[in-house]
C-alpha positions as CSV (number, residue, x, y, z in Angstrom):
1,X,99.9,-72.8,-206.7
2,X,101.3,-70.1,-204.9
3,X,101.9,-69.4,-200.8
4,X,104.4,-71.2,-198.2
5,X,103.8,-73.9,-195.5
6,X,105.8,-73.2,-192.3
7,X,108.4,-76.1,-190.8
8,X,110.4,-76.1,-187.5
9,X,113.9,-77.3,-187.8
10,X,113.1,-79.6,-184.4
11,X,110.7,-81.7,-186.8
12,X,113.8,-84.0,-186.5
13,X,112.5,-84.7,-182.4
14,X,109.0,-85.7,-183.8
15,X,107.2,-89.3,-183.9
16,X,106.7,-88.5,-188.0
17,X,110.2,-88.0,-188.5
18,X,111.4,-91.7,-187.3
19,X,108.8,-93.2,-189.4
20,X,109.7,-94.4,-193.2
21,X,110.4,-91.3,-195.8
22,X,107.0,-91.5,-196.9
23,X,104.5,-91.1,-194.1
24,X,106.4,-87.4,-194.0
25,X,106.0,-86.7,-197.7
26,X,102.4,-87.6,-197.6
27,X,101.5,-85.2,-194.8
28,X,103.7,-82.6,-196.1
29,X,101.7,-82.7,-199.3
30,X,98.1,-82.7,-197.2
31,X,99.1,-79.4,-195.5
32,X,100.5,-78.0,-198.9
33,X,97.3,-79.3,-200.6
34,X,94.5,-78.2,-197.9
35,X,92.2,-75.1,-198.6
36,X,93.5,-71.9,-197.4
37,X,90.2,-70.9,-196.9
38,X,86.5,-71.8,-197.1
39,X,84.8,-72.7,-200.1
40,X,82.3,-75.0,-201.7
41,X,82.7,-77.8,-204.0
42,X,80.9,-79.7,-206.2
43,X,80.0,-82.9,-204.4
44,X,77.8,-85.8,-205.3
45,X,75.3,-83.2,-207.9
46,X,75.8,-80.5,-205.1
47,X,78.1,-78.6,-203.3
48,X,79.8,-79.4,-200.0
49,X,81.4,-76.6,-198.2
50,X,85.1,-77.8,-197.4
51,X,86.6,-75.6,-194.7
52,X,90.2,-73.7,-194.5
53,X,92.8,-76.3,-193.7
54,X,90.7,-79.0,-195.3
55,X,90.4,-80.9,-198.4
56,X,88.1,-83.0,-200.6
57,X,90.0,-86.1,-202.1
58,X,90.6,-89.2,-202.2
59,X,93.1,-92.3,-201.3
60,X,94.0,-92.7,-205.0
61,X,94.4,-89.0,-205.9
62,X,96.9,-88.5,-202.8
63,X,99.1,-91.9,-203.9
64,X,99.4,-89.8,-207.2
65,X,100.0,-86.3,-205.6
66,X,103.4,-88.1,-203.4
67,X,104.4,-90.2,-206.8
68,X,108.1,-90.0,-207.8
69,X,109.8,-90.5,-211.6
70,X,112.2,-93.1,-211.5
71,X,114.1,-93.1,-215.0
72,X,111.8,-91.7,-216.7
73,X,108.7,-93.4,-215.3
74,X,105.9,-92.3,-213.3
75,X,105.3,-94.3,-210.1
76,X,103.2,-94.1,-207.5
77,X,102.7,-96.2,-203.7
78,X,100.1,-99.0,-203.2
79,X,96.4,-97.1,-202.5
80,X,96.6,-99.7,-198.7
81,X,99.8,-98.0,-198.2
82,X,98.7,-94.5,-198.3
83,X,95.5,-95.3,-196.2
84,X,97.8,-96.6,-193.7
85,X,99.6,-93.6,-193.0
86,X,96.6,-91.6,-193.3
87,X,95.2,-94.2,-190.5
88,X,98.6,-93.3,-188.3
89,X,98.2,-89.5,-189.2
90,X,94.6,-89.8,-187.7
91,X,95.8,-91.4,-184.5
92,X,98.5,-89.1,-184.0
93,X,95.7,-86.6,-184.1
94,X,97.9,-84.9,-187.0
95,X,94.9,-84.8,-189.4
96,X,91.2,-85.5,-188.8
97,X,89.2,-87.7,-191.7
98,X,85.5,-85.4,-191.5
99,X,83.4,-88.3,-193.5
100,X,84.5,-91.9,-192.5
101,X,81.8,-93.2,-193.7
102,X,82.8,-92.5,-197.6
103,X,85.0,-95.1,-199.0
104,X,85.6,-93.2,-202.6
105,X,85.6,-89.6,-200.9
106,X,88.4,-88.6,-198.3
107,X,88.0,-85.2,-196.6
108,X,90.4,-84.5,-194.5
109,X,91.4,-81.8,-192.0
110,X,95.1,-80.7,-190.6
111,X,95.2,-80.3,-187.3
112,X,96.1,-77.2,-186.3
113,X,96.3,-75.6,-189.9
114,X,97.0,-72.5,-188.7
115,X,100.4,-73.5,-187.2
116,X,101.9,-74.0,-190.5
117,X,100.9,-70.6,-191.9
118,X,101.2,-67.8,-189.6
119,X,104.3,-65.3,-190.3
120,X,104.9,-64.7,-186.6
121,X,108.3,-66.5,-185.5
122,X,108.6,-68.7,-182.6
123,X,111.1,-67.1,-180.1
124,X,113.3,-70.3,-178.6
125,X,113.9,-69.9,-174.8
126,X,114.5,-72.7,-172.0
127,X,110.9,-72.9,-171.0
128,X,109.6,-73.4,-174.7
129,X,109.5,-77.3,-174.9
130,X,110.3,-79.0,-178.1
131,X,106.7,-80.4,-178.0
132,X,105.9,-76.9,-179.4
133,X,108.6,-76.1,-181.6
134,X,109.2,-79.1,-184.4
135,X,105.8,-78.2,-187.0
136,X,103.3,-77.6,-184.4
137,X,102.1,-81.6,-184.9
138,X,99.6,-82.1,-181.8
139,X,99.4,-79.5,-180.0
140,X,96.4,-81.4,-178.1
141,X,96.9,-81.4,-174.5
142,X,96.1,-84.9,-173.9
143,X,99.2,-85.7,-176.1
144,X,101.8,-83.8,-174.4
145,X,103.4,-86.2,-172.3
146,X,103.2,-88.8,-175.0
147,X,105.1,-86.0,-177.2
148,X,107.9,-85.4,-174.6
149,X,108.9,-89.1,-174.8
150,X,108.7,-89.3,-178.4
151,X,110.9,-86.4,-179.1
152,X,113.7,-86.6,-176.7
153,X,116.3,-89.7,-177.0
154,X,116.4,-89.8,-173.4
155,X,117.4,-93.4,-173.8
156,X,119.8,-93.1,-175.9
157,X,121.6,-90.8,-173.7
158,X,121.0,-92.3,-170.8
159,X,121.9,-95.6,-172.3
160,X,124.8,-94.5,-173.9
161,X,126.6,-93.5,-170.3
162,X,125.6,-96.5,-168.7
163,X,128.0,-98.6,-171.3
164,X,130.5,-96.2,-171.6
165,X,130.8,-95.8,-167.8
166,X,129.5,-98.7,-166.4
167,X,126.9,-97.4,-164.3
168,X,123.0,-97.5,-163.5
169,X,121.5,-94.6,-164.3
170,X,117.6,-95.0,-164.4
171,X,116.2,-93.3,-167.9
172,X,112.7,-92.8,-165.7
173,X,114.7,-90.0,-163.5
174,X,113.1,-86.9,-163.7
175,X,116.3,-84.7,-162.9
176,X,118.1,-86.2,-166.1
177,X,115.5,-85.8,-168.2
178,X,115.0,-82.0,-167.5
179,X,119.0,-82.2,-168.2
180,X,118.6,-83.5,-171.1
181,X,115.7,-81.5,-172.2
182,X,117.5,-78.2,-171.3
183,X,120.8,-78.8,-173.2
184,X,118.4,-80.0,-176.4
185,X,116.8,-76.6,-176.0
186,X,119.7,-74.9,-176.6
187,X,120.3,-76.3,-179.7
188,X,122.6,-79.5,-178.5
189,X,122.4,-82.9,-180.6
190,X,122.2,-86.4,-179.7
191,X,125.8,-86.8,-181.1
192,X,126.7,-83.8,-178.7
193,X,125.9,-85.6,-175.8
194,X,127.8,-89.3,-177.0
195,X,131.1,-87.0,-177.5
196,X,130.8,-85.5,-174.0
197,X,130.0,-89.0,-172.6
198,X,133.2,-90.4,-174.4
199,X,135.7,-87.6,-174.3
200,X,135.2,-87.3,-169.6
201,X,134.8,-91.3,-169.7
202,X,138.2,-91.8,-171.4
203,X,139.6,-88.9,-168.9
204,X,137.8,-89.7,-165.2
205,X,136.5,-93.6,-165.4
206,X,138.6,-95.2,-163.2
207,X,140.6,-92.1,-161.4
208,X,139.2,-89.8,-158.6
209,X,137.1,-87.9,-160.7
210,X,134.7,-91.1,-161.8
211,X,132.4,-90.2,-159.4
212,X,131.3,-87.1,-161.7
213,X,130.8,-89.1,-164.4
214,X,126.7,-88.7,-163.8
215,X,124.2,-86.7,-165.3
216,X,124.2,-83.8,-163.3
217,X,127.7,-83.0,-163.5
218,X,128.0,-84.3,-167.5
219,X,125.0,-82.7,-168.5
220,X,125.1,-79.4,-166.6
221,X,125.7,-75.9,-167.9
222,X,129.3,-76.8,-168.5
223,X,128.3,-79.3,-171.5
224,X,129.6,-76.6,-173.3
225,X,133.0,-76.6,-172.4
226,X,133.3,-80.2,-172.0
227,X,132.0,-80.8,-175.3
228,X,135.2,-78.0,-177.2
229,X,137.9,-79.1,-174.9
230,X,140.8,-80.8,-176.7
231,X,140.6,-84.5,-176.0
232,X,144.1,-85.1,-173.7
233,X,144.1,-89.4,-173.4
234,X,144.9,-90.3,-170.0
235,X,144.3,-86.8,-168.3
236,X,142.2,-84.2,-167.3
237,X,142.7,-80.5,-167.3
238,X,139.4,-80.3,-164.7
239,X,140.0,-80.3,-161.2
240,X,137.4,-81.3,-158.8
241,X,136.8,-78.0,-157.5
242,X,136.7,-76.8,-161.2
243,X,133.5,-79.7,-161.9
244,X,131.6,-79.4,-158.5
245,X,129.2,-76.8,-159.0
């Protein structure tokens, strides 16, 4: 087998990636697997046509295709493990199963097959959404807001400053999540933001300057700086004229 599948690094943001090791192992192997192109296939004394970016097989045969050698023996997951992730794959609209009414035969479709094989690059900008960018999974419209909660930890973030500051901010804001967004755009991680949060907390809670411990002064274009400066315990090198934009 010959060829290449294509994989954004922001994979990490999707729904797939926070599921268990193996729901991502079996879908890699379904793309990897699929037809590259259209072709016919002996089927039940006939042929079927099975279409690019589709394959005929079965529940049993992809257990065996994601199997693993552990010392020196073959192993393989439980068949009702393998149609349950095949069931989540189908309601993340990831895959499409073409005859449901076959219980021996599974012929499946990727979604979007074509994402995962063209050669043109994806230029990153501030407007390009990470919906887009990790591995082209749903690319449905009807899934897009449902992929922008899944993918950003706005929680987590948001979260994170209320208990290290002691404050209310509301995860639902709109302003904090295009914030957040922006700053994950550029490349920024989740760890990113909890050093940030930490380093200005341990510097302005509790002096003049805790009023600027909020999201838009935290999480503006200065995350940057704030995130390199040299922790100083106790002080702050930023004035307020220096923070208020």
């Amino acid at each position: 087998m010959t060829g290449y599948i294509k994989m954004y690094r922001k994979i990490k943001y999707s729904p797939i990636y926070h599921q268990p090791p193996l729901y991502l192992r079996v879908f890699e192997r379904l793309i990897i697997e699929a037809n590259h192109k259209c072709c016919r296939v002996p089927y039940d004394g006939e042929t079927k046509l099975v279409k690019r970016g589709e394959r005929l097989t079965s529940i049993r045969q992809i257990a065996d295709w994601v199997g693993w050698y552990e010392r020196g023996i073959f192993k393989s997951p439980n068949p009702k493990t393998i149609k349950k992730i095949i069931d989540w794959l189908e309601e993340e609209d990831m895959i499409e199963i073409v005859d449901k009414g076959n219980r021996k035969v599974t012929h499946y479709k990727v979604r979007n097959y074509s994402e995962y094989q063209s050669m043109n690059d994806v230029k990153s900008n501030s407007k390009y959404t990470v919906s887009t960018q990790y591995v082209g999974i749903n690319n449905n419209v009807k899934n897009e807001k449902k992929e922008l909660k899944d993918t950003m930890p706005f929680s987590e973030v948001v979260n994170f400053l209320n208990q290290q500051t002691g404050k209310n901010y509301k995860v639902s804001s709109k302003k904090t999540k295009d914030l957040i967004r922006a700053r994950f755009n550029e490349g920024f991680t989740l760890e990113d933001f909890k050093t940030v949060i930490t380093k200005k907390s341990k510097q302005w809670k509790d002096t003049d300057m805790d009023k600027y411990l909020r999201p838009e002064t935290l999480f503006s274009n200065k995350f940057e700086g704030y995130l390199n400066e040299k922790e100083q315990p106790g002080k702050s090198r930023w004035t307020e004229s220096q923070v208020v934009e």
